[in-house]
Backbone bond lengths (Angstrom), bond angles and torsions (degrees), N, CA, C in turn:
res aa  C-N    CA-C-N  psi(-1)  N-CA   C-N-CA  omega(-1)  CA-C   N-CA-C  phi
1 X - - - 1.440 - - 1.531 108.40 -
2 X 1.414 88.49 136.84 2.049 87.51 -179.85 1.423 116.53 -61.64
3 X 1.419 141.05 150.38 1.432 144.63 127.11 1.361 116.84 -30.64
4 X 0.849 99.80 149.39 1.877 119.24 -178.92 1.372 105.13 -129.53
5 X 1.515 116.20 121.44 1.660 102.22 -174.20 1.763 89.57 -95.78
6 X 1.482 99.24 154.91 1.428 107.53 -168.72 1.790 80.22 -91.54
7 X 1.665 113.06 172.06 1.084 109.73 -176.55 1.398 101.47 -118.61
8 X 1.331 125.67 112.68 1.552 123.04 -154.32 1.741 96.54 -133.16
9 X 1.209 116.47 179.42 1.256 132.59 152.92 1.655 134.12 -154.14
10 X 1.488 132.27 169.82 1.201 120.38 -159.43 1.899 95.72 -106.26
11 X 1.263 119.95 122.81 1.608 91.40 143.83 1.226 109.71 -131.98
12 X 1.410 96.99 -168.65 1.744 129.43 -161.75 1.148 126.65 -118.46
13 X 1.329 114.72 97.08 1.830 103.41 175.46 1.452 118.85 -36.81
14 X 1.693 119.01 159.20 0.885 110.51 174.21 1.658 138.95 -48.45
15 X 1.866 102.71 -17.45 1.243 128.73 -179.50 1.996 109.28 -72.03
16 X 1.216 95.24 -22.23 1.587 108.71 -175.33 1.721 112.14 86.61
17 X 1.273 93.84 15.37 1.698 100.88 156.06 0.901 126.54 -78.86
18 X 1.768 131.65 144.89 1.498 123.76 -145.62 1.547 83.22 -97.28
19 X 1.537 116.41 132.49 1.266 106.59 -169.79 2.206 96.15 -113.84
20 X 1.158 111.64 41.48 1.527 134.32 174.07 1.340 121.29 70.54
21 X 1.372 128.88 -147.75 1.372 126.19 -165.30 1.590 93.34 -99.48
22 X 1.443 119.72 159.45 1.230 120.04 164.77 1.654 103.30 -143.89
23 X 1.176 116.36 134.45 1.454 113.76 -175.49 1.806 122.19 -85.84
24 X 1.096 124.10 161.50 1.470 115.48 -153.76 1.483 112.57 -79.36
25 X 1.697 117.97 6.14 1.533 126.54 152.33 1.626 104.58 -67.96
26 X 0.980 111.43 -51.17 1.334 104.87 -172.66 1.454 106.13 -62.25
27 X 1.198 152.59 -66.02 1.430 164.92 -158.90 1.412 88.24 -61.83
28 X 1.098 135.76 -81.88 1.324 124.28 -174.29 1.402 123.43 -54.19
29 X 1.329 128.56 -19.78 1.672 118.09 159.11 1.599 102.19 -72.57
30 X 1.087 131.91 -10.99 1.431 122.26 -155.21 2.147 90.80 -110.98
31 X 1.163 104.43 -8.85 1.335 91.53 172.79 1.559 107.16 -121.25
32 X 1.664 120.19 36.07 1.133 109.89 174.31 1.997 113.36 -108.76
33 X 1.410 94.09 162.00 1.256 94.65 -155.66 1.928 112.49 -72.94
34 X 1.128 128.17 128.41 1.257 134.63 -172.89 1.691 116.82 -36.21
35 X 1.091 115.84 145.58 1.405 95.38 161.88 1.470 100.03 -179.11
36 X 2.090 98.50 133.80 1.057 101.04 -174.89 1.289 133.08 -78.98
37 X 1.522 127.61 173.00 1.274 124.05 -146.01 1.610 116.75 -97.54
38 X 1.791 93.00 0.54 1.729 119.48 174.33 2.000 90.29 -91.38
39 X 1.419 112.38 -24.49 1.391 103.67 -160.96 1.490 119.35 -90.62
40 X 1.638 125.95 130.98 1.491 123.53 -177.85 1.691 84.59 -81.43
41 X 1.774 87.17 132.67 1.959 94.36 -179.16 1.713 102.88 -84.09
42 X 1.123 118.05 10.90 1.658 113.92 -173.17 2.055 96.78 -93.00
43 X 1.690 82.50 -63.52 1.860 87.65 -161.44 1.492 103.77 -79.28
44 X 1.604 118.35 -35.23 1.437 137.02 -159.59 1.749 113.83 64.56
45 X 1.399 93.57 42.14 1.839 110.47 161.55 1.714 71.40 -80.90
46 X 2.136 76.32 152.06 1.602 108.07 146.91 1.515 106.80 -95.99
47 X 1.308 91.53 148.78 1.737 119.18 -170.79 1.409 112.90 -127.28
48 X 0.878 127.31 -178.33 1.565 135.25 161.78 1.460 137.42 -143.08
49 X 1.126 106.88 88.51 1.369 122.90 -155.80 1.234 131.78 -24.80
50 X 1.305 110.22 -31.46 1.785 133.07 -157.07 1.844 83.39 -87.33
51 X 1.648 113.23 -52.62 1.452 110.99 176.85 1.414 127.31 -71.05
52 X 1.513 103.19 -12.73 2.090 97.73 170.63 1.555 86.31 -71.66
53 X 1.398 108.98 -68.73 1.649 111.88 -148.23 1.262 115.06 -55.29
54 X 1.548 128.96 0.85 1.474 126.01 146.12 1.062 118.21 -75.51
55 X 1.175 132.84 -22.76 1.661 140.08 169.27 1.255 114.15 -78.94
56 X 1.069 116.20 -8.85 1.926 111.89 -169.04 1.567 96.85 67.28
57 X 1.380 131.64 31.46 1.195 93.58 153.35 2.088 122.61 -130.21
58 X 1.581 75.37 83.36 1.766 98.46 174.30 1.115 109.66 -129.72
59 X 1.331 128.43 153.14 1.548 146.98 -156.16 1.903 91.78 -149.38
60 X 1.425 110.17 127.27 1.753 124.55 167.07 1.610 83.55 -110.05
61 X 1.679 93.45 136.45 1.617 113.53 176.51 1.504 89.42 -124.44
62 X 1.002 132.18 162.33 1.153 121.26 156.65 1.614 153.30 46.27
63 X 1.246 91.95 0.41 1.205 124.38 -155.70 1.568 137.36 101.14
64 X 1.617 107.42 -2.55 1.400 121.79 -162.96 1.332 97.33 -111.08
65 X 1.327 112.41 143.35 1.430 144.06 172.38 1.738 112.39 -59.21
66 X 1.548 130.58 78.87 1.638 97.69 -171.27 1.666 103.83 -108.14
67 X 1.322 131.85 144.48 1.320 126.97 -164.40 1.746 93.57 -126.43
68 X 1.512 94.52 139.12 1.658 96.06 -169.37 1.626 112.51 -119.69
69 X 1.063 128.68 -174.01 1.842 117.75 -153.49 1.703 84.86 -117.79
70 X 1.322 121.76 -10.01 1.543 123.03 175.48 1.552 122.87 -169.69
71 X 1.362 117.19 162.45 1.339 124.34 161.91 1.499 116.12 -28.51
72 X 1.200 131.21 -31.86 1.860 138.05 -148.06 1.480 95.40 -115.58
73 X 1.491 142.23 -40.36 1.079 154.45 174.99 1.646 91.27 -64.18
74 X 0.731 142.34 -71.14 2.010 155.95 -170.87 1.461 98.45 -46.66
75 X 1.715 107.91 -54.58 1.558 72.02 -163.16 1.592 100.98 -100.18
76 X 1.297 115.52 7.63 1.453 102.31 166.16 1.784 119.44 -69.93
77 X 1.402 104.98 -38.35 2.028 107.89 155.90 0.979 113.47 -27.84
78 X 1.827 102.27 -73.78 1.900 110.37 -169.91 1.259 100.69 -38.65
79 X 1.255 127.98 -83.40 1.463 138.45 155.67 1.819 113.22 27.16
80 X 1.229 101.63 -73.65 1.720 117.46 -151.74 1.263 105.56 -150.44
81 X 1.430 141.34 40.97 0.980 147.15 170.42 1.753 119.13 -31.81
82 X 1.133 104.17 -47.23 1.231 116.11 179.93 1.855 108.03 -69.91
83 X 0.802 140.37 -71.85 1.215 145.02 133.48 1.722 123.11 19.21
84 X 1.340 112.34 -69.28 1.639 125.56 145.66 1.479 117.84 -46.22
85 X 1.132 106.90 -17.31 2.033 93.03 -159.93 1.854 87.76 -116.35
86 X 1.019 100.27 0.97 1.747 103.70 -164.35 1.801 88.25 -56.42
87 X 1.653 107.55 153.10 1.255 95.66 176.86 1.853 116.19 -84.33
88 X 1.382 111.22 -8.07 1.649 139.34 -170.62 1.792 92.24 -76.88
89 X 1.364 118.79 -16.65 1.368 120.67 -152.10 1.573 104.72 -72.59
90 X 1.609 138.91 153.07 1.416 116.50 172.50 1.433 92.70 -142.29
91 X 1.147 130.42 115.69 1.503 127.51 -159.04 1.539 90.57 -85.07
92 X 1.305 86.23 156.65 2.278 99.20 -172.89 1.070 106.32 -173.26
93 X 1.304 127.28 120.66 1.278 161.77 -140.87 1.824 109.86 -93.81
C-alpha cells in the first residue's frame, strides 16, 4: 500500500528553536485575518452579537463565533468563508 505524505511544516521560535511539526490546519488558522467579535467580517459594520444571534444571523467557522449586520452579509460568508478571513481581505460596505 502506498504512503501518503502528511502535509506538515517546521517552525522556529523566535529564539530559532525548532518549535516541531505543525500541520497545514494549524498554519492556516494562524494566518487568518483577525476580526472582532462586534465586527461583520464581510462589510466590517459593528454589530452586536447577543442581537445577530437572536436573528439567526451568526455563522461558527471553525470554531469561531462570526455575527453579521444582515441576511446578505451571512450568506455571502457561508459562501466563501475563506475569502472573508483572508488576511489581504478589506471589508467594504
Amino acid at each position: 500500500m502506498p504512503r501518503v505524505a502528511r502535509e506538515t511544516a517546521h517552525h522556529h521560535s523566535p529564539t530559532g528553536e525548532d518549535a516541531g511539526e505543525v500541520d497545514s490546519k494549524e498554519i492556516q488558522m494562524s494566518e487568518r485575518r483577525q476580526v472582532a467579535p462586534t465586527e461583520d467580517p464581510v462589510c466590517g459594520m459593528t454589530v452586536k452579537p447577543d442581537e445577530a444571534r437572536a436573528k439567526g444571523l451568526t455563522e461558527t467557522f471553525d470554531g469561531t463565533e462570526y455575527s453579521f449586520c444582515g441576511k446578505g452579509c451571512l450568506l455571502e460568508f457561508r459562501d466563501a468563508p475563506d475569502t472573508y478571513l483572508d488576511p489581504a481581505y478589506a471589508p467594504s460596505m
